[in-house]
N, C-alpha and C positions, 0 to 999 in steps of 0.2 A: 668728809666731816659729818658727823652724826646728829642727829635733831637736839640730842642735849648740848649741844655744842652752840649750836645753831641761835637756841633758846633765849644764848644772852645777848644778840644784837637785836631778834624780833622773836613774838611766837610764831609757832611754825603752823602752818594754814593747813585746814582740815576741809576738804569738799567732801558732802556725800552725795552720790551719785544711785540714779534707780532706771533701772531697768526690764526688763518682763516678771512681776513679782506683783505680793497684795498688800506692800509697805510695811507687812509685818517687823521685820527685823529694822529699818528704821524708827518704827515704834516705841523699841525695844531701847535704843539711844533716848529717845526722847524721855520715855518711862525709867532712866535713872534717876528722877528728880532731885533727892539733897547731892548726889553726886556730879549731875550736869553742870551745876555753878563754879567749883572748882574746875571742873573741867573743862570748860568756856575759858580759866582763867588763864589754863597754860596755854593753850590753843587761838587762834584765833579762827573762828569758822566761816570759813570764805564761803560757801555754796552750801547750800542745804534749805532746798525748796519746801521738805516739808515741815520746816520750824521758821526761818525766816525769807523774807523779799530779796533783802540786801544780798548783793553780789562784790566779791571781788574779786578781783580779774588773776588769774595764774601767771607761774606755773603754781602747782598745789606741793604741800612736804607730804601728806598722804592723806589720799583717797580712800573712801568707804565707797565701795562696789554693791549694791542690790539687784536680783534681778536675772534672769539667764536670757543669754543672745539668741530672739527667734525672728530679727526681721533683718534685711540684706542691711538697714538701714544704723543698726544695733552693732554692725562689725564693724563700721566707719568710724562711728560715734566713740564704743571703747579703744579703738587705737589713737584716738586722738585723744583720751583721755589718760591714757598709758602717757603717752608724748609727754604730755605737762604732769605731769605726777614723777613725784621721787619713789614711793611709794604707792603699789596698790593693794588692799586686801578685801578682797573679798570678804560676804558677810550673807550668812544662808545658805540653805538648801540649795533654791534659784540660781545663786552665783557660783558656786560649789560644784554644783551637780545637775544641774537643769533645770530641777523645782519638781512639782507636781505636773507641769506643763510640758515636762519631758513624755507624757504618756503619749504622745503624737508621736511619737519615735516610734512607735510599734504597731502605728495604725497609717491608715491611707488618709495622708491631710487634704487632699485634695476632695476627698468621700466628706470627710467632714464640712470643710470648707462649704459645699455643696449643699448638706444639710442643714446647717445651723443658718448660715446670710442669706439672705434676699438676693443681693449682688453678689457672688462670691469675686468675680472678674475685679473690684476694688481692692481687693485686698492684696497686701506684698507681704507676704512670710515664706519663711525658708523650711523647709519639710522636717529639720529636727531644732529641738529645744537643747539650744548648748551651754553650759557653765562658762564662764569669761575664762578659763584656764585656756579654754581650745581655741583662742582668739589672739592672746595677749600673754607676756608673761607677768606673775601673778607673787606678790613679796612671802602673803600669809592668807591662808583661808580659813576663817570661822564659820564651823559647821552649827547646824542646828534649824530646824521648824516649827518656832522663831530661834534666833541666838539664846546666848542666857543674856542676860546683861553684867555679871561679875568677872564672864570671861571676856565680853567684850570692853569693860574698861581697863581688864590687864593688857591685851594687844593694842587699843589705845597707850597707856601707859609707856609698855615699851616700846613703841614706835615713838614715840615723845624721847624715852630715855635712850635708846639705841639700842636697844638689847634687845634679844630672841623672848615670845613670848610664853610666858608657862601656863601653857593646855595641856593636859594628861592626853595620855595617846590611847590609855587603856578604853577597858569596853566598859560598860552601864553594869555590868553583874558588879564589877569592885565597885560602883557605887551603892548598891545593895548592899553589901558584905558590910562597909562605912558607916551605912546606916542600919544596920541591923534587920532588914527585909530581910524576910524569909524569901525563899527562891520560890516564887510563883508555878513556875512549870515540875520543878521536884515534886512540890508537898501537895499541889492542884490538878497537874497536867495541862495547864491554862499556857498554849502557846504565846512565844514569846523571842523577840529579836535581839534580848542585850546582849549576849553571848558574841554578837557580831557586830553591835552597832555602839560607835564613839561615845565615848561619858561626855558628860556636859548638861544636861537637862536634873542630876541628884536623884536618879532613879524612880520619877516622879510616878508614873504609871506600873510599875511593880507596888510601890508605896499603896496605892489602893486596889491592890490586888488584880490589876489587868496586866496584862503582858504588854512587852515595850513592845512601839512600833516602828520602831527606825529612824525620830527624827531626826536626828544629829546622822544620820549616813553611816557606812561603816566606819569602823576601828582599822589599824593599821595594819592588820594581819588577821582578818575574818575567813575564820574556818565557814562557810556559807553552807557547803554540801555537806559534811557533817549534822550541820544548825538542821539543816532539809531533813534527813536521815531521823533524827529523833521529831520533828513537825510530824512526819507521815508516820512514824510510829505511835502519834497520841490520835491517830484518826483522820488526819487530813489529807484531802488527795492531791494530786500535782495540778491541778488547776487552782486548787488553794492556795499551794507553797507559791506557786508564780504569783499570784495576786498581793500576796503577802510581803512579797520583795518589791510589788510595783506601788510604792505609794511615792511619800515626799522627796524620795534620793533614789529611784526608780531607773535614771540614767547611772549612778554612781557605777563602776565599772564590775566592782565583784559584785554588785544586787543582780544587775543586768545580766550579766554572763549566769548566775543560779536561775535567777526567772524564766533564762531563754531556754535552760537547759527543761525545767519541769515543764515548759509551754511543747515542747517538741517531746517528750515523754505523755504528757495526755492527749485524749483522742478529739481532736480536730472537730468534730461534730458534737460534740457536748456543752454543756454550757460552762466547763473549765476554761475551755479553750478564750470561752471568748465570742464566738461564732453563737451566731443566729439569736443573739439574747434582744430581748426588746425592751 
């Protein structure tokens, strides 16, 4: 039975749920304002700590997911919210892809650990920064660092109405082209990620002439090595290209696999690499 279905005996209960993240993309919900009232009206929102106290009790018809799993404590937690959920979708970089907090993935967390607490021996984290997908299975993922908010009340929508949600699959250049940007890296040589990283943000940093920077993660079929090939051809070296794949979606799997490949292409004792910077 589908949520519209569902609708005419009760609304169907919306949890949102946070996990390793900086509540950006909850924000994002909250900051639809003339659209939240409506949307309270189909809904009824059982759990969501950072707008109200009131709780009430599951199972949930669909979950909003925040957040990537970085404590033993964080795998427990989302499988039991898998459990009671009809739906889960994911919302973020963080829950998508690992966050920004994935850069631990590529360093000695224990080195860290070490250097930043006082006590490190307190602390329970697991050595990588994972998306809820490698934990649990997962309905729908909204990418973005933060979401938009007009894509995230169409995947609301259709999880309400039962239908598949409509997010363009394409990359950030056709949002360019829609809006009449000029191609930043053509006409400037101003490096740039859209060619490889999901629409959803309206091409907002081409718009004033910076090159994108990945936050929506890639697109569904990102030529990456390619995208590297002309970066190093406008001057950049493979300690750049790496760094340039490692930012908000840095675990996402094609950034990850480009990054690792330009980290093991430059020279280890540079300050490309990584090594010895203070």
């Amino acid at each position: 039975m589908t949520l519209a279905a569902d609708r005419t005996r009760t609304r169907p209960k919306l949890a949102v749920w946070k996990f390793a993240s900086c509540d950006g993309c909850q924000l994002t919900l909250l900051n639809c304002e003339d659209e939240l009232i409506p949307l309270a009206s189909q809904v009824q929102i059982a759990y969501f700590p950072e707008a109200t106290r009131a709780v009430v009790e599951g199972p949930y018809d669909v979950s909003l997911v925040e957040g990537s799993v970085t404590t033993p404590e964080d795998i427990s937690r989302i499988q039991r919210i898998r459990e009671m959920s009809r739906q889960v979708i994911t919302i973020g970089a963080c829950a998508t892809a690992g966050g920004i907090q994935a850069l631990r993935n590529f360093g000695d967390v224990a080195e860290f650990r070490s250097i930043v607490y006082a006590h490190p021996e307190y602390l329970a984290t697991l050595s990588r920064s994972t998306p809820i997908s490698a934990h649990v299975r997962v309905d729908f993922e909204l990418r973005g660092c933060p979401i938009d908010k007009h894509q995230l009340l169409e995947v609301l929508a259709a999880a309400i109405q039962g239908r598949k949600p409509r997010i363009p699959a394409y990359s950030v250049c056709v949002e360019c082209k829609r809006r009449g940007t000029v191609c930043v890296t053509v006409a400037h040589g101003t490096p740039c990620l859209g060619p490889v990283t999901h629409a959803g943000c309206g091409a907002l940093c081409p718009a004033f002439d910076r090159g994108c920077y990945g936050c929506f993660g890639p697109q569904d079929t990102p030529n990456t090595s390619s995208l590297a090939g002309r970066l190093l051809s406008l001057g950049m070296r493979e300690g750049d290209v790496m760094r340039i794949y490692r930012t908000f979606n840095a675990a996402a799997e094609p950034f990850r696999r480009e990054s690792e490949r330009h980290e093991t292409l430059s020279t280890p004792t540079t300050a490309e690499s990584g090594e010895g910077a203070s």
